[in-house]
C-alpha positions, 0 to 999 in steps of 0.5 A, a space after each residue: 398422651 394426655 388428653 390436653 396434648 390429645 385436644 391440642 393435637 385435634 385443633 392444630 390437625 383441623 387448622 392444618 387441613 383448613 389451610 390445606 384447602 384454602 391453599 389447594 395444597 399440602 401443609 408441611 410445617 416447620 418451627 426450630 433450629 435446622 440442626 442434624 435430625 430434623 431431615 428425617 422428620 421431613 422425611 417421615 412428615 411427607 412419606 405418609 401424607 396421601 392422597 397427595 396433591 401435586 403442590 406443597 405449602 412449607 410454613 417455616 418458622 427458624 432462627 437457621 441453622 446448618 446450611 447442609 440439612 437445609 440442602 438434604 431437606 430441598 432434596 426430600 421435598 422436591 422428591 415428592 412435589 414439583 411445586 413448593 411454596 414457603 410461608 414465613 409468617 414470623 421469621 426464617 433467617 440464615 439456612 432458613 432464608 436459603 431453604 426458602 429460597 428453594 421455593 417456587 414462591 414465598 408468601 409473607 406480609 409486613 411482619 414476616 421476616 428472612 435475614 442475612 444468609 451467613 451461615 451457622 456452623 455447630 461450635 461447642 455443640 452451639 450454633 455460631 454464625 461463621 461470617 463473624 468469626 472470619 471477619 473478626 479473623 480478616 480484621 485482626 489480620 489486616 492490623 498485623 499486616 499493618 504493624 498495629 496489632 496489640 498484644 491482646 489481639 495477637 493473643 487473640 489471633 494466635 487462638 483461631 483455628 485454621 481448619 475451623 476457619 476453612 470450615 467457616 469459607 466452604 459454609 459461606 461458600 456452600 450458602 451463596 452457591 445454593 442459593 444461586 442455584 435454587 433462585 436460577 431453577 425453580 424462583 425464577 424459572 417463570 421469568 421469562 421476559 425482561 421488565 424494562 426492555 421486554 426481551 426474552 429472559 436466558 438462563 444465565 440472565 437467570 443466574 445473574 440476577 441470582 447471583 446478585 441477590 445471594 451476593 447482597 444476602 451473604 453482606 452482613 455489613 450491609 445488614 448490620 448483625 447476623 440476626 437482623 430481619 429483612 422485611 417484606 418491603 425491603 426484599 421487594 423494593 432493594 432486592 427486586 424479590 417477587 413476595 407474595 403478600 399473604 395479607 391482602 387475602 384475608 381468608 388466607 391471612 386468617 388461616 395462617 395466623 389461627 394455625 400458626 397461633 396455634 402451633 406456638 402456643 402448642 410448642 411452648 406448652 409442650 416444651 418442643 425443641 423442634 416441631 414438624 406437623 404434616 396432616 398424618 405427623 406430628 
């Protein structure tokens, strides 16, 4: 190790345990594609953190990723925390937002970002997003059935693989379903009275509202592109998503920043591909 990357290490450590305190919580962090491997530095980012305390902050930073690695990744942290909270201090989008999703709580401020929950799939050792590979499949389909498809188009159809397509439905499928079941348990498990008519909230009022929220998330027509961030404001005020807005606490504000800074910084210095840092990995 040089001493540049020794130096780099010590600073992002004495931030990291910084906002350790401030939160009164672990710091798991978590910057790049959610792709295969990456559960097994979770894993391994968390096995050695002790003492352990009973609450885990995750900082994530993703542009998403496989919707299934986000899934083992709940399974890991939940195996050693019963409280979870996500920061985005930037983006997470995709299997990103659905990993966050997870959460008891999700902190950002006016910057942050989730996205659209369409998924990706690995296609030609890339990350494509499969929603616009079965719209663009819908639409072709729907000009055949209508007599008015081009010779281009039918070439076009004719190159669409059925069983990549079937993989594309179940990885939509798959992210609405977790997403449900994640709001339902742990985002909401706190709600326990209606706002409006103050009545007692019941599991399935849960999983409704659930429900309607990974069903607006999946809608990437209503967002416009696979890529396009959803501000704070517009989880809270369209969707009616509790966020925990970070930037009213300026202590809390500062230490996110200073590590998160940091951590980009040290990434791009280091050319990493994905980064994971607890306070004993990294």
């Amino acid at each position: 190790m040089s001493t540049l990357n020794s130096v780099g290490q010590d600073a992002l450590n004495e931030r990291l345990v910084n906002l350790e305190k401030i939160l009164d919580a672990d710091v798991l962090t978590l910057v790049g594609p959610i792709r295969d491997g990456v559960e097994h530095k979770v894993r391994a980012a968390l096995e050695g953190i002790k003492p352990r305390r009973g609450k885990l902050a995750a900082v994530l930073q993703t542009g998403g990723g496989i919707v299934e690695v986000a899934e083992r990744m709940v399974h890991i942290v939940r195996h050693f925390y019963n409280e979870v909270v996500f920061i985005i201090p930037d983006v997470a989008m995709s299997a990103g937002t659905v990993f966050a999703m997870s959460g008891d709580a999700i902190l950002m401020d006016y910057f942050s970002a989730l996205g659209p929950i369409d998924p990706q799939v690995v296609r030609d050792n890339k990350l494509v997003p499969a929603l616009s590979y079965l719209q663009q499949y819908e639409r072709l389909i729907d000009k055949a059935t209508a007599g008015t498809l081009t010779n281009a188009e039918f070439a076009l159809l004719s190159k669409f693989d059925q069983a990549e397509l079937h993989q594309f439905e179940m990885a939509r499928d798959l992210s609405v379903s977790l997403l449900m079941k994640w709001l339902a348990k742990y985002k909401f498990k706190d709600w326990n009275e209606t706002e409006v008519n103050k009545r007692p909230v019941t599991a399935q009022d849960r999983e409704e509202r659930a429900k309607e929220i990974a069903l607006q998330l999946i809608d990437n027509r209503r967002w416009g592109s696979h890529g396009r961030g959803i501000p704070m404001q517009v989880l809270q005020e369209e969707l009616n998503l509790k966020i925990d807005d970070f930037g009213r606490i300026p202590a809390l504000k500062a230490a996110i920043r200073s590590y998160f800074d940091l951590t980009i910084d040290y990434i791009q210095r280091n050319e990493i591909g994905h980064f994971a840092h607890s306070r004993c990995y990294i």
